[in-house]
KOLZASE-747536 format. One record per residue (C-alpha): residue number from 0; residue in three letters; x, y, z. Coordinates in steps of 0.02 Angstrom, whole numbers, plus 32768, in hexadecimal, padded with zeros to 4 digits. Layout:
N
k;r;east;north;up
NUM;ALA;X;Y;Z
...
# end
This chain:
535
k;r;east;north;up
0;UNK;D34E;18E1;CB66
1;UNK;D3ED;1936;CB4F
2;UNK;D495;1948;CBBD
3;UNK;D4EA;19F2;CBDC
4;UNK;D595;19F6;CB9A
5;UNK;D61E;1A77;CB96
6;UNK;D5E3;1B19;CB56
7;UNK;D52C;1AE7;CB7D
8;UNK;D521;1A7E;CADA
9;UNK;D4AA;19EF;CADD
10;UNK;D4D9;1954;CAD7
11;UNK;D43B;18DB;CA7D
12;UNK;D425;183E;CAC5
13;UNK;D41D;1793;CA7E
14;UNK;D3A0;1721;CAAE
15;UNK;D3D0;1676;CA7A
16;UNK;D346;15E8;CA5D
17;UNK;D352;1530;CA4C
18;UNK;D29C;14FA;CA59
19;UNK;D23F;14E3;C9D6
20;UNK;D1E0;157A;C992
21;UNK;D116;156E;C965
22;UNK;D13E;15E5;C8C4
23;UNK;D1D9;1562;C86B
24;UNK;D1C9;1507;C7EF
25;UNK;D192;1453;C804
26;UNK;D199;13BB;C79C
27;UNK;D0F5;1382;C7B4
28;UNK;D083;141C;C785
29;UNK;CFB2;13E5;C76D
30;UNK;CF8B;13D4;C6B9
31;UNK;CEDC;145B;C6B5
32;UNK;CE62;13F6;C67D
33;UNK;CDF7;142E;C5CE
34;UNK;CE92;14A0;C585
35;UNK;CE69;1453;C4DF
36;UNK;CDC0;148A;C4D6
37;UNK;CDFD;1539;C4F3
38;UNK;CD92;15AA;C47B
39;UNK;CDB1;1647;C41D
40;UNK;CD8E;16AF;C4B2
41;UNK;CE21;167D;C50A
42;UNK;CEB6;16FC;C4EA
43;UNK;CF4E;16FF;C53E
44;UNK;CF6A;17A1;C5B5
45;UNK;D005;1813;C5AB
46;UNK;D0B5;17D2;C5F5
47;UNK;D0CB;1800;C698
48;UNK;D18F;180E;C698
49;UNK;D1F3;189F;C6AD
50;UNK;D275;18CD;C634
51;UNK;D2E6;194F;C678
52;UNK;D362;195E;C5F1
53;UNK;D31F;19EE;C590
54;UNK;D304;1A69;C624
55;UNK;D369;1AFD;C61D
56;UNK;D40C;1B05;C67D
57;UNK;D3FB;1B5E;C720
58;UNK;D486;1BE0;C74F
59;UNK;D519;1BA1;C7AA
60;UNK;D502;1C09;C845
61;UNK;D44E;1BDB;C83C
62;UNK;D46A;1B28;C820
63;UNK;D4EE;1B1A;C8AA
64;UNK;D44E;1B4D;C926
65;UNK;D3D1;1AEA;C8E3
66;UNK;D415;1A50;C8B2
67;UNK;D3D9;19E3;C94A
68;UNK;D320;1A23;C930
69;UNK;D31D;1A06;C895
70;UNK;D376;195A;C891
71;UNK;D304;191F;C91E
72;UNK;D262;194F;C8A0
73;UNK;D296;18F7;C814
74;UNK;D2C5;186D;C858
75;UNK;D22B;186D;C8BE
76;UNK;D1D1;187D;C800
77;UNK;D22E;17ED;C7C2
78;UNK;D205;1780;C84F
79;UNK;D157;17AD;C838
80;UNK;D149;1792;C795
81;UNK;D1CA;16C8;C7AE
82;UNK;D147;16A6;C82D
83;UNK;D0BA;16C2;C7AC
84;UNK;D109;1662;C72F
85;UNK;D131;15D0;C79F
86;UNK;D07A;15CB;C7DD
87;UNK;D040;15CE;C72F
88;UNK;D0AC;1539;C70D
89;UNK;D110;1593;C69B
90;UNK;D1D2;156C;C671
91;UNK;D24C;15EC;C6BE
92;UNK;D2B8;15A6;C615
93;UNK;D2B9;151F;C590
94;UNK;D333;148E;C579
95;UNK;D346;1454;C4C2
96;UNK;D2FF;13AB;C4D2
97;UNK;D2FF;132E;C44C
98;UNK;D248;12F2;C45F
99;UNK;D23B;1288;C3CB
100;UNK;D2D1;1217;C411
101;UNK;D287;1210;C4B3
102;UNK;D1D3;11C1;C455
103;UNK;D238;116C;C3E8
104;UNK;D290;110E;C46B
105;UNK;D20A;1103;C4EB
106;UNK;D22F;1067;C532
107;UNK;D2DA;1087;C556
108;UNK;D2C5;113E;C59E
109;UNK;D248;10DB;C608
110;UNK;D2BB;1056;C64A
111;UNK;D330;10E9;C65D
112;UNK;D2D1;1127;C6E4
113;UNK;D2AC;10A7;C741
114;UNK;D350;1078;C75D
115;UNK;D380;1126;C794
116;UNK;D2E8;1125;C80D
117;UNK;D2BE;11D0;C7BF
118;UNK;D1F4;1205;C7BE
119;UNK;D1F5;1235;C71C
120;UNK;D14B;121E;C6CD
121;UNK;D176;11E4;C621
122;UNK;D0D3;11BC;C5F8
123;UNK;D086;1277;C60B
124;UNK;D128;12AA;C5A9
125;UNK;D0DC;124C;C511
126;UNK;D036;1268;C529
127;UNK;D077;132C;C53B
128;UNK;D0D0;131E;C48B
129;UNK;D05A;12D0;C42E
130;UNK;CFE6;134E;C464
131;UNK;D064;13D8;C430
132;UNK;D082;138C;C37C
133;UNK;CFD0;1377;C35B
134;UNK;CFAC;1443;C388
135;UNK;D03E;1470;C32C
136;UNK;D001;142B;C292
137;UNK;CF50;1481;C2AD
138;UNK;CFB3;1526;C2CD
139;UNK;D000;1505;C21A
140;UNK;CF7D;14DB;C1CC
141;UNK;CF02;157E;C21B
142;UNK;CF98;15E6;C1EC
143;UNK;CFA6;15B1;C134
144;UNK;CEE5;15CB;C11F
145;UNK;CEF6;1675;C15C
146;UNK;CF83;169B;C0EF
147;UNK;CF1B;1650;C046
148;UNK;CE80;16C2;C09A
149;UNK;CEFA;175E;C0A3
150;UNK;CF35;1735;BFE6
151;UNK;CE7B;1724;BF9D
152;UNK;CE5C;17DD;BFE4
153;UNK;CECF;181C;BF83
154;UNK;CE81;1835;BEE1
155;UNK;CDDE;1882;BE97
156;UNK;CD4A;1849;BED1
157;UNK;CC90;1856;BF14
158;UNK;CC6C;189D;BFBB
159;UNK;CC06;1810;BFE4
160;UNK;CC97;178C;BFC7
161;UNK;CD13;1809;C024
162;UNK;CCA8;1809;C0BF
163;UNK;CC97;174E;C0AB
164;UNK;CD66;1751;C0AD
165;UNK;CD78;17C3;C13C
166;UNK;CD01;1763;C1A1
167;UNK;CD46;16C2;C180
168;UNK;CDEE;171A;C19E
169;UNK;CDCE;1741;C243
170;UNK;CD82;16A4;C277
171;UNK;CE0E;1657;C247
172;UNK;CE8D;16D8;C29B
173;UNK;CE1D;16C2;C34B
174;UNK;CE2D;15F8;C33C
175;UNK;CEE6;1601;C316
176;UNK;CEF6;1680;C3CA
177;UNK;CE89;15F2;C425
178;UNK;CF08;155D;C3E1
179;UNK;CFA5;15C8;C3F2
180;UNK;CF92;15EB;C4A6
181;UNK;CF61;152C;C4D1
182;UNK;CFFF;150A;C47B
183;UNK;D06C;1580;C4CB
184;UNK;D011;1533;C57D
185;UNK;D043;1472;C53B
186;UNK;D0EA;14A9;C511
187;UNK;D111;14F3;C5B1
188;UNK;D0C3;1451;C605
189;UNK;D127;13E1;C59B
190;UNK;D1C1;143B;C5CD
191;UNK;D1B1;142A;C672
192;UNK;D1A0;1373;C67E
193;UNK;D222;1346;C602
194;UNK;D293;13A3;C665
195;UNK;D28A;132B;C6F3
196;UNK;D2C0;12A7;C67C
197;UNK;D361;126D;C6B3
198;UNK;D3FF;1266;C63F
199;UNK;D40D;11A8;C5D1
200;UNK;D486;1132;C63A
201;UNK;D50F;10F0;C5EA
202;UNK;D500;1033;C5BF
203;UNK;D599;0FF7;C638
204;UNK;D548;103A;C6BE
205;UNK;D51A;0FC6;C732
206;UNK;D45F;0FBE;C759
207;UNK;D420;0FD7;C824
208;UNK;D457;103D;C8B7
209;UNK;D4EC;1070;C8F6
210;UNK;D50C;0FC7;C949
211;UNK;D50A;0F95;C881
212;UNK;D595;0FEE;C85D
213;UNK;D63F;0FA1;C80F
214;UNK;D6EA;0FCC;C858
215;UNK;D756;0FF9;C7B6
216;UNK;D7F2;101A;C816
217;UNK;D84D;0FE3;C8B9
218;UNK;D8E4;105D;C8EB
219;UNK;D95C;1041;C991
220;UNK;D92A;0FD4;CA16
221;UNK;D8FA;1019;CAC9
222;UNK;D97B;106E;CB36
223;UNK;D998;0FF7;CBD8
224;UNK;D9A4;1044;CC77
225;UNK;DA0E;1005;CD19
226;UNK;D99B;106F;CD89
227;UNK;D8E1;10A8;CDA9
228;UNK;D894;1111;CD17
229;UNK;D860;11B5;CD39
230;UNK;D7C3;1202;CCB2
231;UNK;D7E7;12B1;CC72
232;UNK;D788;1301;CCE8
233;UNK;D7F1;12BC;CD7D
234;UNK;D885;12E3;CD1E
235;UNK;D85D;138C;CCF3
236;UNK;D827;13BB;CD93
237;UNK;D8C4;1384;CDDD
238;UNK;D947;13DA;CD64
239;UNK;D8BB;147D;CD71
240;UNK;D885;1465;CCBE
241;UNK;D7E2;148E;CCBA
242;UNK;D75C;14E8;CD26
243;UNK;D6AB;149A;CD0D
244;UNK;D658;14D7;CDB7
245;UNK;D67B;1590;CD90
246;UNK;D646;156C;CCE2
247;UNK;D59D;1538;CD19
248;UNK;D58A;15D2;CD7A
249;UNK;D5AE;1632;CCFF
250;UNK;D570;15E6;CC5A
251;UNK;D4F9;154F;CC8A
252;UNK;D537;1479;CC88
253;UNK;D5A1;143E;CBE8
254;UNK;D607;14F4;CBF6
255;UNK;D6BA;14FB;CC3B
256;UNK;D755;155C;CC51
257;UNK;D7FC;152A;CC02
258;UNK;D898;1559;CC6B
259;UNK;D93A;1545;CC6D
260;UNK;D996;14BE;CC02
261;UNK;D8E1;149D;CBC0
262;UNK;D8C2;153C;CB5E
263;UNK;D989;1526;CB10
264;UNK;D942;148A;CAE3
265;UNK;D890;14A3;CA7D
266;UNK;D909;153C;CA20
267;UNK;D990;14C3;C9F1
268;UNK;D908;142D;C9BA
269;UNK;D8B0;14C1;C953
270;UNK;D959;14FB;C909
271;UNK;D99E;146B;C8F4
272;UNK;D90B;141B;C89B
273;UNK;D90F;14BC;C826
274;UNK;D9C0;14A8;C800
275;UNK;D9A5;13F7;C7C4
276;UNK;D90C;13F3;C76B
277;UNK;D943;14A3;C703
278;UNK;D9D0;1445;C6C7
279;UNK;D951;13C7;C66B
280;UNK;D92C;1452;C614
281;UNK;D88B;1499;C671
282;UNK;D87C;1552;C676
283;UNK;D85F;1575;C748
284;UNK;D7CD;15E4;C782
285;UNK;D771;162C;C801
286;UNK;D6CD;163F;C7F2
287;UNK;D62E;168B;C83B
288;UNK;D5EB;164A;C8C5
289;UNK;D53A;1698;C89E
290;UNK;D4E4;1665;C814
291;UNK;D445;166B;C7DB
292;UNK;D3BE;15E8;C805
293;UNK;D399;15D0;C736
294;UNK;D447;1580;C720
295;UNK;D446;1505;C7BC
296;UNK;D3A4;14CB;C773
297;UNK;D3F1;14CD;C6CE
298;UNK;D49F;1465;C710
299;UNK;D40F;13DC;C754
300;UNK;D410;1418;C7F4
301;UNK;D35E;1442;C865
302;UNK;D397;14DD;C8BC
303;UNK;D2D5;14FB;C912
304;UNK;D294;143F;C91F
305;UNK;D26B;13CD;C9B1
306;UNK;D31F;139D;CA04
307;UNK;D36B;1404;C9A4
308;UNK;D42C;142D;C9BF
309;UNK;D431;14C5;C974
310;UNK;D43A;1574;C9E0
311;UNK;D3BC;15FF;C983
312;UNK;D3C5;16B9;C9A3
313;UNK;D327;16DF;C9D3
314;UNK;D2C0;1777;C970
315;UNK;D33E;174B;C8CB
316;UNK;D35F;16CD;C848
317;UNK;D3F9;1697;C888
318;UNK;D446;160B;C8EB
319;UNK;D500;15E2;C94B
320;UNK;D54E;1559;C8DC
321;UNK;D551;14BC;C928
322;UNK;D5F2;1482;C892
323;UNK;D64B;1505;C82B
324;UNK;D5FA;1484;C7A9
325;UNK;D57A;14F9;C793
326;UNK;D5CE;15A6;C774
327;UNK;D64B;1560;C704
328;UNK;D5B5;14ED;C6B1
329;UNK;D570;15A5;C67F
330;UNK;D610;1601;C64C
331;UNK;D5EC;15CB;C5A5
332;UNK;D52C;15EB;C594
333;UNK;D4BF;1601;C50F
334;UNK;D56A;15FC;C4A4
335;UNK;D58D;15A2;C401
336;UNK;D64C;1579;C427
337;UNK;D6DA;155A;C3A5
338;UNK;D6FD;14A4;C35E
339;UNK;D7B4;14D3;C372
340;UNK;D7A1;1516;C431
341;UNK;D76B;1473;C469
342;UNK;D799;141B;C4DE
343;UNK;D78E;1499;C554
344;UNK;D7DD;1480;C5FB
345;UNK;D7C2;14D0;C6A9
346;UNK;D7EB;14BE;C769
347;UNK;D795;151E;C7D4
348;UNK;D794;154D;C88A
349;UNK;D6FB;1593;C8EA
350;UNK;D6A8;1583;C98C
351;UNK;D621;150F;C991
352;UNK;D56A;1501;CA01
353;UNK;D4FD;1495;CA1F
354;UNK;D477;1469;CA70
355;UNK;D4AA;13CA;CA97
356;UNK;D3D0;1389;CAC6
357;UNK;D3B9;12FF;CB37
358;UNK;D478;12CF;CB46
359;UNK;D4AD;129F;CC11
360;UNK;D4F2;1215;CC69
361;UNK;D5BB;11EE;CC9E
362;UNK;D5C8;11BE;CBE3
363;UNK;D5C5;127A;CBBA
364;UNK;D622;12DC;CC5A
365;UNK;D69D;1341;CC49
366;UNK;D6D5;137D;CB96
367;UNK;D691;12E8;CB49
368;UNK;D5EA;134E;CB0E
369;UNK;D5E9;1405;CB17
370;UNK;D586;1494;CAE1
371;UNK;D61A;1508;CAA0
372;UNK;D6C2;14D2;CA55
373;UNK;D744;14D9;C9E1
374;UNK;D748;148F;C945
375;UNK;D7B4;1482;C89D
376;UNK;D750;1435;C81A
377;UNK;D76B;13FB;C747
378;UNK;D6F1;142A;C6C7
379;UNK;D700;13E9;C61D
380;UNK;D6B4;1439;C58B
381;UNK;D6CE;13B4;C4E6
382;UNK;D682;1365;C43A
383;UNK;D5FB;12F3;C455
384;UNK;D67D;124A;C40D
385;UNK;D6FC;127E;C4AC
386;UNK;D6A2;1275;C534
387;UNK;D6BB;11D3;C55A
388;UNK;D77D;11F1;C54F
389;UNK;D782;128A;C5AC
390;UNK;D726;121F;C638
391;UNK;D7AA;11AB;C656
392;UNK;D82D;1241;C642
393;UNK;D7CE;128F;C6DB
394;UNK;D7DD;11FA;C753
395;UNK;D878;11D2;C717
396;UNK;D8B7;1289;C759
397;UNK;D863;1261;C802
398;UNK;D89E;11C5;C80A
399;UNK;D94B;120C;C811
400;UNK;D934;1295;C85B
401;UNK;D8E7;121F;C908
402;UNK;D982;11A4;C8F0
403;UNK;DA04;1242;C8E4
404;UNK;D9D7;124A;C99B
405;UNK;D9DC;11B1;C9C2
406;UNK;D922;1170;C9EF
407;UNK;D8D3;10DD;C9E5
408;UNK;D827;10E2;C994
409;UNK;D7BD;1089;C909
410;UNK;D77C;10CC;C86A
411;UNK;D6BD;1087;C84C
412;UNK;D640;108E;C7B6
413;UNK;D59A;10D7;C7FA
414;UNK;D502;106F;C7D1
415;UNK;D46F;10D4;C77C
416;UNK;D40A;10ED;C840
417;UNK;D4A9;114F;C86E
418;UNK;D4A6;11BD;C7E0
419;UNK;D479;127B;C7DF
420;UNK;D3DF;12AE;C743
421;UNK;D485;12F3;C6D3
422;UNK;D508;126D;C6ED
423;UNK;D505;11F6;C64B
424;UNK;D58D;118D;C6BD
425;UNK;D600;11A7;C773
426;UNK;D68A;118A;C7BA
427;UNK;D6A3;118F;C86E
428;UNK;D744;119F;C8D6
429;UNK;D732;1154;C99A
430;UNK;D7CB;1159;C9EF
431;UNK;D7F2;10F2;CA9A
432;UNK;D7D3;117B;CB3A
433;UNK;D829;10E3;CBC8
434;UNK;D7D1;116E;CC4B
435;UNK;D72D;1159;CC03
436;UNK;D73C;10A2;CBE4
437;UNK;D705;10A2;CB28
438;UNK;D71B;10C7;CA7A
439;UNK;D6CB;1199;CA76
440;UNK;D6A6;11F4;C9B5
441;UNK;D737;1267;C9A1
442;UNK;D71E;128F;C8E2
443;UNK;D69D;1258;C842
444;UNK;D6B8;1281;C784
445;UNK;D613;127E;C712
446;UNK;D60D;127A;C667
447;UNK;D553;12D1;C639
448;UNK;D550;12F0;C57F
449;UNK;D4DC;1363;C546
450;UNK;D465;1357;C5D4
451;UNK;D4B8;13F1;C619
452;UNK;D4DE;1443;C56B
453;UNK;D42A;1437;C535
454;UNK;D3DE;1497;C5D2
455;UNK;D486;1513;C5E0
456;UNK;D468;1521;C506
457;UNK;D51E;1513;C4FD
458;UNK;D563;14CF;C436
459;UNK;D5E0;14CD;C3BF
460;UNK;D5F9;14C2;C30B
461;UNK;D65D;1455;C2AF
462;UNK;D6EA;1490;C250
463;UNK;D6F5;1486;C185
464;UNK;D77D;141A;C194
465;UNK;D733;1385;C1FF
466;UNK;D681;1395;C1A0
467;UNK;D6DF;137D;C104
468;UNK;D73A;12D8;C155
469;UNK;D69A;12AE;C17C
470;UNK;D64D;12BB;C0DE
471;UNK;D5EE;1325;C0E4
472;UNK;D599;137B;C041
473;UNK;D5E2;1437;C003
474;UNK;D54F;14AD;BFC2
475;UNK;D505;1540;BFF6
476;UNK;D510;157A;C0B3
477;UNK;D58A;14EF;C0CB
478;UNK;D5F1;1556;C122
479;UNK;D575;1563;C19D
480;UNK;D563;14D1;C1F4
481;UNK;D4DB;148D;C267
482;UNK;D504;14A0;C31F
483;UNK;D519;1415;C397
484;UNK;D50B;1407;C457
485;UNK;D5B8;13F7;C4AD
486;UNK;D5D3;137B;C539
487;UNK;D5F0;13A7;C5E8
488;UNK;D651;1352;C658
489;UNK;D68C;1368;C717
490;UNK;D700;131C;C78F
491;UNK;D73C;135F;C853
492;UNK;D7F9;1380;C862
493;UNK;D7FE;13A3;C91C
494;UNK;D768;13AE;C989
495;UNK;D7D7;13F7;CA24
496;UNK;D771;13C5;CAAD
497;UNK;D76E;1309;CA78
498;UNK;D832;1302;CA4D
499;UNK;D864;1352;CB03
500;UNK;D7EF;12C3;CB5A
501;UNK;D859;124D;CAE8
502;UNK;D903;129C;CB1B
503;UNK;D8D8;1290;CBBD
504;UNK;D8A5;1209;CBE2
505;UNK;D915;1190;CB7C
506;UNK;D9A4;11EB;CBA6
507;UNK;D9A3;1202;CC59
508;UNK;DA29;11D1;CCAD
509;UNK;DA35;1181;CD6F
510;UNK;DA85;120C;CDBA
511;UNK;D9E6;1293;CD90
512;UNK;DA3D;12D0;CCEE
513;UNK;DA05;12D2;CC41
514;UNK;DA7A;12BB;CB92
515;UNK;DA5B;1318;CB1A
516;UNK;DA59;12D9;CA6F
517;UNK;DAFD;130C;C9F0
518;UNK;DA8B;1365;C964
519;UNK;DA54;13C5;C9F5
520;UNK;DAEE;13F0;CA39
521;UNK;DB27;1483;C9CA
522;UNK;DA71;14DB;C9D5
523;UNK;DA74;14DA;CA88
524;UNK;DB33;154C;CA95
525;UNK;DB8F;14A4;CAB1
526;UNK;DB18;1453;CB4F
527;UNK;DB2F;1398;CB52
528;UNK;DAE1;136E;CBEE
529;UNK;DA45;13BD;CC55
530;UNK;DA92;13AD;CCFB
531;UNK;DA2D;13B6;CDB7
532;UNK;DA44;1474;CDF1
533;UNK;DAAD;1489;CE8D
534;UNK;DA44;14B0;CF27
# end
């Protein structure tokens, strides 16, 4: 359904859906039963995807008038054809993972995931890749007698022993179809279950759920009050802040209106947050805020499971971000990056949604937990031996970026039932809201290696230089160095609707007003206090 805009264009709707679909990928796909006695009758039928890059360009007039018919059939076509694949139970795309580590170190990939409460099934994985190695060495094996078949034909010889050759020939081309396409099917059905492996933990970590978690850092003490605490929601509603009934008309629950002081206020935390981290040397962006379903999946998100907080577009393959994580995660893509590029640094700001399934209560009124807000985020692209540092060097920025203003708040190592499929380790920022009457999640940094890197194929190659430090052996092709994955790492700067609940409410003052924090000051033209408006 379209809207009528100026000029009588038409304006295409977007449906957006955030219940699981019955044509998504899964991680628990039945295994059909028998696919190794598949026999030489088997074949596998035509793809049913759509390439569109070779058709002829349309003219421009032409093109200007049929655009939206023919953008709504191909992506109607490529839907079709997802939807087949993900019924078939075959990957939408491949992560590069290292199954021989993963049986070599069984028991601790095993342990692994039952501390991080993931459903994994590790067992099916290695039942899976046994399968797989066992095939592939039939394939070879079919292939090479065909080859020595193909080389025997080649000389003189009686017609009787030709036929003999071509016969045995194509026997053996008909059995190598039948085992090729039951490996293609156990490669696809490996793939899909390692993928719901979760990332290794590191070995600090402490073990548990998130009542196991270790407090690394205590900054500030709380703020002390000589009068009755107001919550942000009182005090917004009294300085004219924010509108959340109109929002709800308009928009739905968890939606709101800034006004006033409190739109100066998410632009100068945004700028100001900028400002700071780009002189640490990050490079700022702004990113989509559309991407496409392959690359949540691929950033270890689940952008079309159960409880899901991820918005989809429905009738494409794409998705509001929930974290600019996930477009700046992909920037790089399918890239082999320069040795001497890395680290590479960025801040980003975007607009985030989500979902936000099965969150209610007091706990989570007001701004607390919203389905669209502002959000400047790190991103860390780095060698595989720095990730570690680069970890610290992201909580250290937030650390002192939350005690520039002046808040009180404690910096805690996650245990392993807190942790997210990529995150080899996190950090988590909760800062004292006096309103609230707790310690609330303002920021997190994760360090997640290659889990992200593998799935995103994202690598670098190591310079001449360090390989020959290394000592590594000159020769042929040494120049050319083996790839490796990079490591990925992510930390919040400023998620804005957190920080105002934390300005507000620890520094309210008894008279209605609110102080504004110095960093602030000079991003908000000089306003030092949010004063009660005259009636």
């Amino acid at each position: 359904m379209g809207l009528s805009g100026a000029g009588g264009a038409t304006l295409h709707t977007l449906r957006l859906a955030s219940s699981a679909s019955a044509a998504v990928r899964r991680c628990r796909i039945p295994f059909p039963r028998g696919l190794l006695a598949a026999t030489a009758a088997q074949s596998v039928g035509p793809s049913s995807s759509r390439s569109r890059r070779g058709a002829a360009p349309l003219p421009r007039l032409v093109r200007a008038f049929s655009a939206p018919a023919l953008q709504d059939t191909a992506v109607l076509a490529e839907e079709q054809d997802k939807a087949a694949a993900a019924a078939s139970g075959k990957p939408q795309w491949k992560a590069a993972i290292d199954f021989k580590w993963i049986r070599d170190n069984k028991d601790v990939v095993a342990a692994n995931i039952k501390s991080r409460n993931s459903t994994a099934d590790l067992e099916l994985v290695l039942e899976l890749y046994e399968k797989y190695c066992g095939l592939q060495k039939e394939v070879e094996r079919l292939r090479a007698e065909r080859n020595a078949v193909a080389n025997k034909m080649k000389g003189k010889m009686e017609a009787s022993v030709r036929q003999t050759l071509v016969e045995e020939g194509k026997n053996l081309k008909e059995g190598l179809l039948a085992l090729e396409e039951v490996l293609v099917q156990i490669t696809d059905k490996l793939q899909l279950e390692a993928q719901c492996i979760p990332n290794i933990t590191h070995p600090a970590v402490p073990i548990g759920g998130e009542e196991s978690s270790l407090v690394r850092k205590l900054v500030g003490s709380p703020g002390e009050f000589s009068f009755p605490v107001k919550d942000h929601v009182q005090i917004g509603k009294e300085l004219d802040l924010f509108d959340f009934d109109a929002a709800a008309e308009v928009s739905g629950s968890k939606f709101y209106y800034l006004k006033n002081e409190a739109v100066l206020l998410e632009m100068a935390l945004v700028n100001w947050a900028l400002s700071e981290v780009s002189k640490k040397g990050f490079t700022p962006l702004i990113t989509p805020e559309i991407v496409r379903s392959s690359v949540v999946e691929k950033c270890g998100f689940q952008p079309r499971g159960q409880n899901t907080q991820v918005y989809s577009v429905e009738g494409s393959d794409q998705c509001l971000i929930g974290t600019a994580e996930i477009p700046v995660g992909g920037i790089h893509m399918d890239s082999i990056l320069p040795d001497s590029s890395l680290p590479l640094k960025y801040v980003a700001h975007s607009h985030c949604f989500r979902t936000e399934a099965g969150a209610a209560g007091t706990a989570t009124r007001g701004l607390y937990r919203v389905h669209q807000f502002s959000k400047v985020e790190m991103f860390i692209f780095c060698r595989p031996e720095d990730s570690n540092f680069y970890h610290e060097e992201l909580i250290g920025i937030e650390e002192e970026l939350f005690a520039s203003l002046g808040l009180h708040f404690k910096t805690l190592d996650m245990a392993t039932g807190d942790l997210g499929a990529p995150a080899y380790r996190k950090f988590d920022v909760e800062a004292w809201m006096p309103g609230l009457g707790r310690y609330g999640e303002i920021s997190s940094a994760s360090n997640c290696t290659d889990y992200q890197s593998r799935r995103l194929n994202i690598r670098y190659r190591r310079s001449l230089a360090d390989r020959e430090a290394a000592g590594s052996k000159k020769g042929k092709g040494s120049n050319a160095a083996p790839t490796q994955f990079v490591h990925t790492l992510n930390a919040t700067a400023c998620a804005v609707p957190r920080l105002i609940v934390c300005l507000l409410e620890n520094f309210q003052q008894e008279d209605g007003s609110v102080v504004i924090p110095d960093p602030l000051r000079r991003f908000m033209g000089g306003l030092e206090v949010i004063s009660p408006k005259i009636k």
